[in-house]
VEXROBA-889685 format. One record per atom (N, C-alpha, C): residue in three letters; x, y, z. Coordinates in pm, 1 decimal, m for minus. Example, Ala and Ser with C-alpha at 12.3 -4.5 7.8 and 13.67 -1.06 7.14 Angstrom:
BEGIN
NODE:aa:x:y:z
NODE:ALA:1319.0:m569.0:780.0
NODE:ALA:1230.0:m450.0:780.0
NODE:ALA:1320.0:m330.0:780.0
NODE:SER:1285.0:m225.0:708.0
NODE:SER:1367.0:m106.0:714.0
NODE:SER:1290.0:3.0:787.0
***
This chain:
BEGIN
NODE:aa:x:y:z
NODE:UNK:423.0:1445.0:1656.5
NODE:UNK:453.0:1565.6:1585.9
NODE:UNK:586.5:1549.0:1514.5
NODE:UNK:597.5:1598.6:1383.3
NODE:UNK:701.3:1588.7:1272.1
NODE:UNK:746.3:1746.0:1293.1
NODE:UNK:840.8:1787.1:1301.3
NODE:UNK:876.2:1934.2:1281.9
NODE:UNK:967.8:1929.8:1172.5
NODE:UNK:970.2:1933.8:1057.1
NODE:UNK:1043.8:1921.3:910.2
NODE:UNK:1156.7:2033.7:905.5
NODE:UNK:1233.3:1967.4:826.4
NODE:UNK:1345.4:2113.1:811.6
NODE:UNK:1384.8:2123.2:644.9
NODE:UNK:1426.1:2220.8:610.8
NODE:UNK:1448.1:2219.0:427.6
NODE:UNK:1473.4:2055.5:376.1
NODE:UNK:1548.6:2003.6:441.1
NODE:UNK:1606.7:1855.1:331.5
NODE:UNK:1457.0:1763.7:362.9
NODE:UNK:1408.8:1782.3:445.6
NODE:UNK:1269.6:1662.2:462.4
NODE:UNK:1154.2:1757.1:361.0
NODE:UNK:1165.7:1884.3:355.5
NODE:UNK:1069.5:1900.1:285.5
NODE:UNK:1119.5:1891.9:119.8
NODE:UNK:1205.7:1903.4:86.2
NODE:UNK:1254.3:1900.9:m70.4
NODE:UNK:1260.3:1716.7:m75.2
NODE:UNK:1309.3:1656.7:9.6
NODE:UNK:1301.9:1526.2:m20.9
NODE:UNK:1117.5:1449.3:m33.0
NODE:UNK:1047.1:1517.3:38.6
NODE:UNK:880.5:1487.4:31.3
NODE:UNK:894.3:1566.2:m81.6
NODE:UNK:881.4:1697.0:m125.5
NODE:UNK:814.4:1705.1:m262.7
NODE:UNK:848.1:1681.6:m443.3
NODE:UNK:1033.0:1653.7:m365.3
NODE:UNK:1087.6:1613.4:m514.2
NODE:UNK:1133.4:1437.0:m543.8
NODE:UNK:996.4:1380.6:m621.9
NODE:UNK:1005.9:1264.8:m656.6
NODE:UNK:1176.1:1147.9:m668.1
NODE:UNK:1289.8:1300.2:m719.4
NODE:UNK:1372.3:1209.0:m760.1
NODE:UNK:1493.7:1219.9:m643.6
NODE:UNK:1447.3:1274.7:m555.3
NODE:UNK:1551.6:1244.8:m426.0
NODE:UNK:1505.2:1073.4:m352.4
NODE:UNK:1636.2:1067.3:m305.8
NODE:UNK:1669.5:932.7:m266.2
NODE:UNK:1605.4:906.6:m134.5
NODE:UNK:1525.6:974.8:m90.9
NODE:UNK:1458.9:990.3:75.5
NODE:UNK:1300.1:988.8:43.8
NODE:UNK:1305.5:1019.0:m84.0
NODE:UNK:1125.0:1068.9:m110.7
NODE:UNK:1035.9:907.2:m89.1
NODE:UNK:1060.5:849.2:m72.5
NODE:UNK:957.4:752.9:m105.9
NODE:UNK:934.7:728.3:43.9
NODE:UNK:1058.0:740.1:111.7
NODE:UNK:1024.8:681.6:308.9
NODE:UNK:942.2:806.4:383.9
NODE:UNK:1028.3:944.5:305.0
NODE:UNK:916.6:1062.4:337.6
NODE:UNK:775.1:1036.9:344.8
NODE:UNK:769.7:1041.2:237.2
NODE:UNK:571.5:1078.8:168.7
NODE:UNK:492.9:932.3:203.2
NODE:UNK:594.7:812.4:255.7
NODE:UNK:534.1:717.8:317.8
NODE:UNK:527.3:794.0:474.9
NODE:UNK:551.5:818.5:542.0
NODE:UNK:574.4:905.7:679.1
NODE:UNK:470.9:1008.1:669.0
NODE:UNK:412.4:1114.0:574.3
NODE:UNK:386.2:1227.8:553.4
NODE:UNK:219.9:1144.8:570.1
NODE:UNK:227.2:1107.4:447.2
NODE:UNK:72.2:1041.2:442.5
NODE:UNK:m2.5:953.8:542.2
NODE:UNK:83.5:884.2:620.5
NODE:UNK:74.9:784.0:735.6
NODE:UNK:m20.5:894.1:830.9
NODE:UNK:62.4:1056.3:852.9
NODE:UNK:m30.7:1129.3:921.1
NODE:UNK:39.7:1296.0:914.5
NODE:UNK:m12.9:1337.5:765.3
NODE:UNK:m8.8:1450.2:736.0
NODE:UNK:m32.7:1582.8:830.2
NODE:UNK:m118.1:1508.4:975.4
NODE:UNK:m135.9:1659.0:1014.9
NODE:UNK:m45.7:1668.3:1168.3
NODE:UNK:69.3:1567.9:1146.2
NODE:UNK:127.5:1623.6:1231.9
NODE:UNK:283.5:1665.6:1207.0
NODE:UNK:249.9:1709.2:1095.0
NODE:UNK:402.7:1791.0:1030.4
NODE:UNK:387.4:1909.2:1064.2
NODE:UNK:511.6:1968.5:1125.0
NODE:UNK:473.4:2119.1:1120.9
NODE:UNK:592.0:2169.0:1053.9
NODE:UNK:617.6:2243.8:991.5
NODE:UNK:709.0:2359.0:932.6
NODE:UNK:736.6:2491.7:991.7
NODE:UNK:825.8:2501.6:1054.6
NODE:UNK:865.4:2607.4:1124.4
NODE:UNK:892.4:2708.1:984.6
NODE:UNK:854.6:2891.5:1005.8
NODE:UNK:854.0:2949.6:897.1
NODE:UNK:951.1:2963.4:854.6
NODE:UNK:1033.7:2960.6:929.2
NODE:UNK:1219.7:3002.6:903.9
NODE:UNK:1258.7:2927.1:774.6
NODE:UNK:1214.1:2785.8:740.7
NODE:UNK:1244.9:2736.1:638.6
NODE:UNK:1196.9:2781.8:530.3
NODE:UNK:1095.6:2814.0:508.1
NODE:UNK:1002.0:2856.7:417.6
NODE:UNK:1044.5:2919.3:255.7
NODE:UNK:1185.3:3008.2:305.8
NODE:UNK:1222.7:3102.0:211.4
NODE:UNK:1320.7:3008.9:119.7
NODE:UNK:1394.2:2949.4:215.6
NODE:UNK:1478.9:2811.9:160.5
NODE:UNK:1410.7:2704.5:72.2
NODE:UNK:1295.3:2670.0:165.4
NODE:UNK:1285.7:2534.6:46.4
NODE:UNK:1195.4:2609.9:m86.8
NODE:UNK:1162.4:2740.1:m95.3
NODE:UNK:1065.9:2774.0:m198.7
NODE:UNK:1223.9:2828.1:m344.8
NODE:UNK:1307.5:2865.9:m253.1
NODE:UNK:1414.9:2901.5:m381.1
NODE:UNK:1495.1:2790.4:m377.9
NODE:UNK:1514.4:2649.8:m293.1
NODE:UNK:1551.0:2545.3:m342.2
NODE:UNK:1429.4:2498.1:m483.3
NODE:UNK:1311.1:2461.6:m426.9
NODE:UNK:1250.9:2395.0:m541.4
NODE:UNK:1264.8:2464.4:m646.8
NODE:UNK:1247.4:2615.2:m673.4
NODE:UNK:1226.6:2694.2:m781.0
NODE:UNK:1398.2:2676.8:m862.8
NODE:UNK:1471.8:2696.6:m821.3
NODE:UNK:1619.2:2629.6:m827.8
NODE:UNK:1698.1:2521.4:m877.3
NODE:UNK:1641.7:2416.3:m800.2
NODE:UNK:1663.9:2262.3:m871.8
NODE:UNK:1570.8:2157.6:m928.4
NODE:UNK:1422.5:2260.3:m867.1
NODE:UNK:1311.1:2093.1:m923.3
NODE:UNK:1239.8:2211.7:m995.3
NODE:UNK:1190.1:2289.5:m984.6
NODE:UNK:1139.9:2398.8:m1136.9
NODE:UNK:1025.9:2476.3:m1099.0
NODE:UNK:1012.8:2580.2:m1164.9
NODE:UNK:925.6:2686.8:m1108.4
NODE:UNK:766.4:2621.6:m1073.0
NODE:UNK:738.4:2553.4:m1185.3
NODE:UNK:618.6:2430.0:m1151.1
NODE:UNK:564.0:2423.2:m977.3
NODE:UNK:647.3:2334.5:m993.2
NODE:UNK:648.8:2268.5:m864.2
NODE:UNK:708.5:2370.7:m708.6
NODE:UNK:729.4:2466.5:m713.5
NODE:UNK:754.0:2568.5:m638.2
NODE:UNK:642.8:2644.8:m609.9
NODE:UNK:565.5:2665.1:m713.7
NODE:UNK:448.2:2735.8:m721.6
NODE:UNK:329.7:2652.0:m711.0
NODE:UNK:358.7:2501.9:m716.5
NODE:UNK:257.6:2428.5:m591.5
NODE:UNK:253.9:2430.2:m436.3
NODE:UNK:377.7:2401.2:m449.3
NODE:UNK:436.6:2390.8:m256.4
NODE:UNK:388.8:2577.3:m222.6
NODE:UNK:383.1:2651.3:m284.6
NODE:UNK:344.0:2823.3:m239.0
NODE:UNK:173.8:2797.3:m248.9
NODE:UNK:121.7:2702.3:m364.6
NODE:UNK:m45.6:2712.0:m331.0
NODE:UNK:m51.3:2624.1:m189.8
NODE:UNK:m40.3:2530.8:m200.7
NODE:UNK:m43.4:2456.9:m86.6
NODE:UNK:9.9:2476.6:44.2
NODE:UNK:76.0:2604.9:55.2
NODE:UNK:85.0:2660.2:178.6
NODE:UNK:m14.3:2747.8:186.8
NODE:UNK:m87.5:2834.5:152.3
NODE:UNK:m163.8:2940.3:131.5
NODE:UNK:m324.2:2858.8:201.6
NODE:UNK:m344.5:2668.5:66.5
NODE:UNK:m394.8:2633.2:132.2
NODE:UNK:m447.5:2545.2:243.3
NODE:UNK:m315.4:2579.7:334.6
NODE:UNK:m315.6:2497.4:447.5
NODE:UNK:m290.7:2339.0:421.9
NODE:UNK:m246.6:2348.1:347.8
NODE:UNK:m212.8:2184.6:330.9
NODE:UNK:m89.0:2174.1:435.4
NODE:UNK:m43.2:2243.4:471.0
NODE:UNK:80.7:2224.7:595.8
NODE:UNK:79.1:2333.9:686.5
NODE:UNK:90.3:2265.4:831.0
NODE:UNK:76.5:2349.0:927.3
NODE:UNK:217.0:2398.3:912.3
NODE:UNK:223.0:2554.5:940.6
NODE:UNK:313.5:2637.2:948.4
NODE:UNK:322.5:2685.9:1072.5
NODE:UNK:419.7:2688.5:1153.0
NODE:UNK:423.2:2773.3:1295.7
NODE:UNK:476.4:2899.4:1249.9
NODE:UNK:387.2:2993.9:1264.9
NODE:UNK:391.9:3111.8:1206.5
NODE:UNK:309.6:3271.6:1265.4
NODE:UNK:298.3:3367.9:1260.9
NODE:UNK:264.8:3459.6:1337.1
NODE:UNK:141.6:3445.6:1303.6
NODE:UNK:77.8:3492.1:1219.5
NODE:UNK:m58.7:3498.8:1124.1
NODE:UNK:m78.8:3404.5:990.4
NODE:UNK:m180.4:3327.5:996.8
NODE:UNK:m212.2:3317.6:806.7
NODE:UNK:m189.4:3410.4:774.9
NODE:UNK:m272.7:3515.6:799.9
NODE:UNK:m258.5:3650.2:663.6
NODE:UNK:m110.7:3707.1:616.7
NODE:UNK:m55.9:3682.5:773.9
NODE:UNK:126.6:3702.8:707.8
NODE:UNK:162.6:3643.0:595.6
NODE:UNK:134.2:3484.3:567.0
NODE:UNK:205.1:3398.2:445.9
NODE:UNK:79.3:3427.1:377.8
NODE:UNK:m37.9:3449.4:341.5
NODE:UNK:m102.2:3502.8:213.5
NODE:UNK:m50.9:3627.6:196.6
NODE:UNK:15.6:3748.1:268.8
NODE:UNK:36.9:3853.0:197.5
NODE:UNK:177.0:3848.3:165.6
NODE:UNK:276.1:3741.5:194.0
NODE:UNK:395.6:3699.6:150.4
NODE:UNK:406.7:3648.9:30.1
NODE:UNK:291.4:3590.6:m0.1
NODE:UNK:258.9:3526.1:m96.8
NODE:UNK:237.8:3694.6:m237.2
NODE:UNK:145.0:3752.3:m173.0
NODE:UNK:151.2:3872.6:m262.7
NODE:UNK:259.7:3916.7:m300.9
NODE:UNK:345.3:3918.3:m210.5
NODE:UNK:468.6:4020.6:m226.4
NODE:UNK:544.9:3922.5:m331.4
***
C-alpha cells in the first residue's frame, strides 16, 4: 500500500516535475495500491489548477469521480457531489 500526499501526487501527474518519471514508474508497477487520503484532495486540485493548468486539474477531478484512485473517504457520493459543488 502507497498512501500519497500532495507532492507525490502533483509529481505523478505533472510531466515536468523532477520526481515524475520514478513516480508513474511506481504508480503503474501497481496502481491499485495507492490510496489518497481526502484531506489532500483540496490541495493538489488548486495546486494543479494553479501551476500545471485548469486542463489537467479537471482530469485529475474526472478521474477521481472515476475511480481511477482509491480515495479513503466517507462516501463516493460525497466526492461526486463535491464535484457538483
Amino acid at each position: 500500500m502507497t498512501i500519497a500526499d500532495t507532492g507525490a501526487m502533483l509529481a505523478l501527474i505533472d510531466a515536468s516535475d523532477q520526481h515524475h518519471a520514478v513516480l508513474r514508474t511506481l504508480y503503474e508497477a501497481e496502481p491499485h495500491s495507492w490510496i489518497l487520503p481526502w484531506a489532500i484532495l483540496p490541495e493538489v486540485d488548486y495546486l494543479l489548477l494553479t501551476h500545471v493548468g485548469a486542463h489537467t486539474e479537471r482530469l485529475f477531478v474526472a478521474d477521481l469521480v472515476e475511480g481511477r484512485y482509491a480515495v479513503e473517504w466517507h462516501s463516493e457520493r460525497d466526492l461526486a457531489r463535491a464535484v457538483e459543488l
